[in-house]
C-alpha positions in Angstrom: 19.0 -24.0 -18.1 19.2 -24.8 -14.3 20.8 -26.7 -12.1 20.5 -28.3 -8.7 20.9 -27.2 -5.3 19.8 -27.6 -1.6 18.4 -25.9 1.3 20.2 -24.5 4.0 18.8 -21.6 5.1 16.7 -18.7 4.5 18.7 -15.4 5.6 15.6 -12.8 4.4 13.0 -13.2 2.4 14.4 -12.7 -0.2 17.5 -14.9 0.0 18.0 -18.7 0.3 21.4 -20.2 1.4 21.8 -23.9 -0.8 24.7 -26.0 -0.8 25.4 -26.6 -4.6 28.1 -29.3 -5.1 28.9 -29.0 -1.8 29.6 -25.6 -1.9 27.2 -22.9 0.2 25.5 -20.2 -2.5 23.3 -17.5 -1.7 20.1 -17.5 -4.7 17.9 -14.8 -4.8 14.2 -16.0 -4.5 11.5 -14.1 -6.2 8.5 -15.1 -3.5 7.8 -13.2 -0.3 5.8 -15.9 1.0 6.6 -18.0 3.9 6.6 -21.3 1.9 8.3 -22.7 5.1 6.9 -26.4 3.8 10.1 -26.2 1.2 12.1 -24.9 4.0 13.4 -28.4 5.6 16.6 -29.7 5.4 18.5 -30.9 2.3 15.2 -29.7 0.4 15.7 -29.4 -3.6 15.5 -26.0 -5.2 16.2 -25.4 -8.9 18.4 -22.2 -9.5 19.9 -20.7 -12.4 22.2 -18.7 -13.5 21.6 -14.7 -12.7 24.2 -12.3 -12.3 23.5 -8.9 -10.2 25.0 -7.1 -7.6 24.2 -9.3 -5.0 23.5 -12.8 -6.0 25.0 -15.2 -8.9 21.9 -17.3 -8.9 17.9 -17.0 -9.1 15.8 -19.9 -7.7 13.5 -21.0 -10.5 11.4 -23.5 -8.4 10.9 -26.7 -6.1 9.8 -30.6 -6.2 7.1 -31.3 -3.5 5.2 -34.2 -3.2 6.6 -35.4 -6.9 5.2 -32.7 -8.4 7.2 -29.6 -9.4 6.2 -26.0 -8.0 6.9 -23.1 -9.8 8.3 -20.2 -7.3 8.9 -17.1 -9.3 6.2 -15.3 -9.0 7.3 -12.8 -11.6 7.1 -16.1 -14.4 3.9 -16.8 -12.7 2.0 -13.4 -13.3 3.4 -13.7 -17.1 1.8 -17.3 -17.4 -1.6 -16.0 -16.2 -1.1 -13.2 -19.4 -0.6 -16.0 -21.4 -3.6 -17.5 -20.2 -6.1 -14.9 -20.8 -4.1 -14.1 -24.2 -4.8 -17.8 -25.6 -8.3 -17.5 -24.2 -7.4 -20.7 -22.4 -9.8 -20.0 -19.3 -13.3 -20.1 -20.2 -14.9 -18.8 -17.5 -13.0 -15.4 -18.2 -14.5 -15.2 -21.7 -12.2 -14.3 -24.7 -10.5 -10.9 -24.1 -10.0 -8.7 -27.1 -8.5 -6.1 -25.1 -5.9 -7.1 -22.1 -4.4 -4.2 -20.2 -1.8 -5.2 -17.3 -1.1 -2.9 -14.0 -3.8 -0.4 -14.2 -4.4 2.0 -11.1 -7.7 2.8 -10.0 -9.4 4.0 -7.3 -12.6 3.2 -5.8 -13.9 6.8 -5.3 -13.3 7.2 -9.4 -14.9 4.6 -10.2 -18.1 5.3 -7.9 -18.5 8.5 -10.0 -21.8 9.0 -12.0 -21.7 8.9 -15.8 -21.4 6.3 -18.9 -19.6 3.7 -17.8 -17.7 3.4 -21.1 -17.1 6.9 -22.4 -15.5 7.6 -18.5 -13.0 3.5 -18.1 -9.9 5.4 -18.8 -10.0 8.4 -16.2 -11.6 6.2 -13.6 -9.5 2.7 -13.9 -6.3 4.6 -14.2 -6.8 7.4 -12.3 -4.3 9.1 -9.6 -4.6 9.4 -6.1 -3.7 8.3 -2.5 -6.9 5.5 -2.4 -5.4 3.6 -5.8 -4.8 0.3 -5.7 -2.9 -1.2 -8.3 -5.0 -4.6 -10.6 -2.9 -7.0 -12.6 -5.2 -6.8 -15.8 -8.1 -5.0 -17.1 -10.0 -6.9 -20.0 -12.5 -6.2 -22.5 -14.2 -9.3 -24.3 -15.7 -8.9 -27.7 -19.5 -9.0 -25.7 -18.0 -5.7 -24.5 -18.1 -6.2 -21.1 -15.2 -4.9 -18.6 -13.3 -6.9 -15.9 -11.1 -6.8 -13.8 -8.4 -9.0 -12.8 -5.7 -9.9 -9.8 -3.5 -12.8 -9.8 -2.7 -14.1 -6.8 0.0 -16.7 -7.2 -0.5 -19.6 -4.9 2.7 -22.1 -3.9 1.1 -24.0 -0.8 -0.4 -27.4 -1.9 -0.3 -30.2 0.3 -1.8 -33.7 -0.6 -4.0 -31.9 -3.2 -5.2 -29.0 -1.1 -4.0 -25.9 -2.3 -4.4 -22.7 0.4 -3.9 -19.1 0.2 -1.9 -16.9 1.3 0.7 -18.9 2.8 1.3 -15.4 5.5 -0.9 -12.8 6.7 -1.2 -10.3 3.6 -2.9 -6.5 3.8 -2.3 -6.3 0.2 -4.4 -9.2 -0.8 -7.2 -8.1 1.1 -7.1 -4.4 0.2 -7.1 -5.8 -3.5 -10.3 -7.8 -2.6 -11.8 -4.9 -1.3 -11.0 -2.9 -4.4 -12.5 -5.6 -6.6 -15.8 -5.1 -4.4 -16.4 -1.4 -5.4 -15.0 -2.5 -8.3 -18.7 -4.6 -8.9 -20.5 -1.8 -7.6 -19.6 0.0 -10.6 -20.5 -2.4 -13.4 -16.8 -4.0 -13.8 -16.5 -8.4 -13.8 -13.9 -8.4 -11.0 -12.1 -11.3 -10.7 -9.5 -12.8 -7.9 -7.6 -15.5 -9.9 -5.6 -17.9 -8.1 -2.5 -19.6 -9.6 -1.8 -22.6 -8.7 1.7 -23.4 -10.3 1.5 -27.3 -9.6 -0.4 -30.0 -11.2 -0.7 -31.6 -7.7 -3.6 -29.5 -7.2 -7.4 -30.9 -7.2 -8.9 -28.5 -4.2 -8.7 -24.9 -3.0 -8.9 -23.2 0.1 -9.2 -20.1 1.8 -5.9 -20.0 4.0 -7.8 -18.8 7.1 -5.6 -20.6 9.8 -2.7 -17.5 8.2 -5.0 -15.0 7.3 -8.4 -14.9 9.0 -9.4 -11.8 8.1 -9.2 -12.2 4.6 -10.5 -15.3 4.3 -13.8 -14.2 6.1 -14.1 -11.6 3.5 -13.8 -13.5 0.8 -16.0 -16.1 2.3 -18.8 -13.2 2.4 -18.1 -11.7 -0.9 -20.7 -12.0 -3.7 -19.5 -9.2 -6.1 -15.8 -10.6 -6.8 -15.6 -13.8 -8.6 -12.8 -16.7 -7.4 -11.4 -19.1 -10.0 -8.5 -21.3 -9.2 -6.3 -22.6 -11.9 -3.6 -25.0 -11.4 -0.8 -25.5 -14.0 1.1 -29.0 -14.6 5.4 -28.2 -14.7 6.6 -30.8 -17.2 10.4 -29.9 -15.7 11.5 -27.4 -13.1 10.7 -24.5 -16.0 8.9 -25.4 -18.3 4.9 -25.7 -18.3 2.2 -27.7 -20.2 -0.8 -25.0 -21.0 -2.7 -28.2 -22.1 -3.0 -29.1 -18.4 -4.2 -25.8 -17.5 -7.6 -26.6 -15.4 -9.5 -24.9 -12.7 -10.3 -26.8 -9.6 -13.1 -26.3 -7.5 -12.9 -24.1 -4.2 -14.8 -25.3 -1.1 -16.0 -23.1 0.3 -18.4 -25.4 2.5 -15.5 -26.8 3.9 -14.1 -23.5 5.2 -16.8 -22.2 6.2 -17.4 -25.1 8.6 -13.7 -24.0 10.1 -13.1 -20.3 9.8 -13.6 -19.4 13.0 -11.9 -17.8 15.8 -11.3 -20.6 18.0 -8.5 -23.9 17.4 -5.7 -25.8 18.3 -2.1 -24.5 18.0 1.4 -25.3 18.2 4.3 -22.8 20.0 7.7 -23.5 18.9 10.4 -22.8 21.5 14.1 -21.7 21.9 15.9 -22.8 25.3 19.4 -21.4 25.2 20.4 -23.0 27.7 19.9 -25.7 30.6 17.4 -24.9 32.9 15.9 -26.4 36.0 12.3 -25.0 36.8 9.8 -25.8 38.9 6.8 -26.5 37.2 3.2 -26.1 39.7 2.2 -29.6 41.1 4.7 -31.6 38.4 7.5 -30.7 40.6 11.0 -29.3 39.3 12.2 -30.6 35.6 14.9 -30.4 33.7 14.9 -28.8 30.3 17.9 -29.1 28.1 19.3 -26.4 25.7 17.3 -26.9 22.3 13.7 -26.7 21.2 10.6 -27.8 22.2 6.8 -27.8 20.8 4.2 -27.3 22.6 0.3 -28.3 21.5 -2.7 -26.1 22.9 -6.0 -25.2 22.0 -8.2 -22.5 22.4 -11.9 -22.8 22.7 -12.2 -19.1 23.2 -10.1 -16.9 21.1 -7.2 -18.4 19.5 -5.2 -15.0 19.0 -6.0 -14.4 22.8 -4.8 -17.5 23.8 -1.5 -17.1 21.8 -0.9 -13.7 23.0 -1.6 -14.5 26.2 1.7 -16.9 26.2 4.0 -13.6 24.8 2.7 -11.5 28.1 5.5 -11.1 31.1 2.7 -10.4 33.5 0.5 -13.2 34.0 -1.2 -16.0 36.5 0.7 -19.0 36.0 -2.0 -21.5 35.5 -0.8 -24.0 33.1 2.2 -25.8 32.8 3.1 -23.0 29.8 2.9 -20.5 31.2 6.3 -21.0 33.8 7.9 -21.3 30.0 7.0 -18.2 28.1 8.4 -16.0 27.4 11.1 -16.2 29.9 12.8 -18.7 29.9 12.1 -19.7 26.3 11.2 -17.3 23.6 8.3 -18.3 21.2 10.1 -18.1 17.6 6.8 -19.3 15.7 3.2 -19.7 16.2 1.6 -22.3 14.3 -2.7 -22.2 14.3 -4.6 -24.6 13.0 -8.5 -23.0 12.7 -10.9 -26.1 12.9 -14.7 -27.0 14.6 -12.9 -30.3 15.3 -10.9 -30.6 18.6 -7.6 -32.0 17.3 -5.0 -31.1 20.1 -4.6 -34.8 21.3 -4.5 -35.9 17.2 -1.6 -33.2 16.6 0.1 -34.0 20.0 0.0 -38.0 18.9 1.0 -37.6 15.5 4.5 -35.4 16.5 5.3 -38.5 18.8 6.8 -39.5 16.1 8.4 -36.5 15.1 10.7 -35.6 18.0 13.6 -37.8 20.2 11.7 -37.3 23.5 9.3 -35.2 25.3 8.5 -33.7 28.8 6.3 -36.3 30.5 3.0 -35.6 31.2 3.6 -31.3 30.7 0.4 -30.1 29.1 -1.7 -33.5 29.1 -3.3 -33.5 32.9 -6.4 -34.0 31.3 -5.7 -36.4 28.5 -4.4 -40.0 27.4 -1.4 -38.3 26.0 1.9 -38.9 27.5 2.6 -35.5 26.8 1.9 -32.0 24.7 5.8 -30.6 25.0 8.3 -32.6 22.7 11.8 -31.6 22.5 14.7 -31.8 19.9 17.9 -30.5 19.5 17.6 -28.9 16.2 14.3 -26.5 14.8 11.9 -28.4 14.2 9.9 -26.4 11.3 13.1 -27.5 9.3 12.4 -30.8 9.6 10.4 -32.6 6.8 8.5 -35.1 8.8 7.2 -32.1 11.3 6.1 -29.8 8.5 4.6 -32.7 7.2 2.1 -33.1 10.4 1.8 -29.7 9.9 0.4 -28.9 6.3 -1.6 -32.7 6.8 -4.1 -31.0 10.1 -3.9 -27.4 8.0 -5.5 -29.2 5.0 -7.5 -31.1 6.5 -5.7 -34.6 5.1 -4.4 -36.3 8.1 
């Protein structure tokens, strides 16, 4: 059973405010990802029923692109048991032994002796290093693996990326995985794609670079991304179930330190500042984007716009952070220098813009667009957006 409602707002990470009937409900969502390209206006989520101390509803999934996307991550992890139990993947081999949330710990496992006669102690042994793996598996050719499911909401025009936000405790699992190898076990990173949108996947390194550069040098953990077709908003067709090839050529052409960027700004109020040789401007209470790139470091450029203390070279920098706070960062990690493509493309996307702020040495009318209301909850931005992060614009 579930029913139909639509976004308003996202209080916490864990809440989402949907009008239902035109009524405002709070639904508790079972993701702690960003998954801020469902978070526009009037978006569909499908919710259902779910009575606890807090909330009256649980948020099942979304519609993106015409395809459904499953969001429960908890339903997700139980699909990938399924998986291995049906012996649906074949690359995984057929398990005859499945053994979910085992805690292990590299220094354990690193410990001489028969591998066999010594899996117990060292997969599920105590201790402040453990980490803690979805699955351990046995097939019937006896050999031992290892397995963490990473559930993976972010597809865009067929591209799938993970994560969708920076995450320690996807990297400290690949890490794991690696000493994991070293021991003998098959480790595996398996990445669930719960949408039959799916044909590609990438590496999210424009989020997370630092994971992404270690799983781009890994060679003891094996990657397999599955995608998963949603007949309806719960249920799934395991006959669709099909991995999809990750490029890996592709990102390693672009994970790299330098990139293009977008700052979103808050103005709280009207403002008249004199911007170097433009003169003094006007800036009206609302929000603006601004488009940059860094050729350098792209985290030092971005911080560089947070500090109170700094040489006021470009038109920015008479911005941030006083009078306008940065409330999001957006990076975009590419060889390609896409700044003026980004800056043309939101033309569309915003009222009006500051004339020539930003673009002193481009065709661009401008790289500062304004709008009244957030942008990143507007459809047609996020759309730019996940089209230069997936390389499909």
């Amino acid at each position: 059973m579930w029913e139909e409602a639509h976004f308003v707002a996202r209080p916490n990470r864990f809440t989402l405010l949907l009008r239902k009937n035109k009524k405002l409900i709070s639904a508790y969502l079972p993701n702690t990802g960003r998954i801020e390209e469902y978070l526009t206006e009037g978006n569909v989520f499908f919710i259902t029923p779910a009575k606890t101390e807090k909330f009256n509803y649980r948020v099942l999934s979304t519609v993106y692109q015409d395809s459904y996307v499953l969001l429960d991550t908890v339903k997700t992890h139980s699909l990938a048991r399924t998986l291995l139990e049906r012996r649906i993947l074949p690359s995984l081999g057929g398990a005859r032994t499945i053994r979910p949330e085992i805690r292990f710990n590299s220094a354990a496992m690193l410990q001489p002796g028969p591998r066999r006669a010594s899996t117990a102690s060292r997969v599920s042994g105590i201790g402040s290093g453990n980490v803690r793996v979805d699955f351990f598996i046995e097939t019937h050719a006896g050999r031992q693996g290892l397995i963490e499911v990473k559930t993976c909401t972010f597809c865009h025009n067929g591209v799938a990326l993970f994560p969708d936000a920076p995450s320690v405790r996807a990297l400290r699992h690949l890490e794991a995985l690696s000493d994991a190898g070293k021991s003998g076990y098959d480790p595996v990173m398996l990445f669930f794609i719960p949408s039959g949108a799916a044909r590609l996947f990438l590496p999210n390194f424009h989020t997370d670079y630092e994971f992404s550069l270690r799983l781009l040098s890994e060679d003891r953990v094996r990657f397999i991304a599955v995608k998963i077709n949603l007949v309806d908003p719960v249920s799934v067709d395991f006959e669709s179930v099909e991995e999809i090839p990750i490029d890996r050529t592709r990102a390693k052409m672009h994970c790299r330190g330098s990139g293009s960027y977008i700052l979103l700004l808050k103005n709280p109020k009207p403002v008249r500042l004199e911007i170097g040789k433009r003169g003094m401007i006007h800036f009206r209470k609302g929000y603006y984007a601004y488009v940059g790139s860094a050729l350098g470091s792209l985290e030092g450029r971005v911080n560089r716009h947070s500090r109170k203390k700094k040489k006021k070279f470009w038109h920015i920098d008479f911005l941030t952070p006083h009078p306008m706070k940065i409330i999001q960062v957006i990076l975009f990690r590419r060889s390609d220098r896409i700044e003026d493509m980004i800056a043309r493309r939101l033309e569309s996307c915003f009222p009006t813009w500051v004339k020539g702020f930003g673009a002193s040495d481009t065709k661009q009318p401008s790289h500062l667009f304004y709008s009244k209301d957030p942008p990143h909850r507007s459809h047609h931005f996020m759309n730019v957006v996940m089209d230069f992060k997936t390389f499909t614009e």
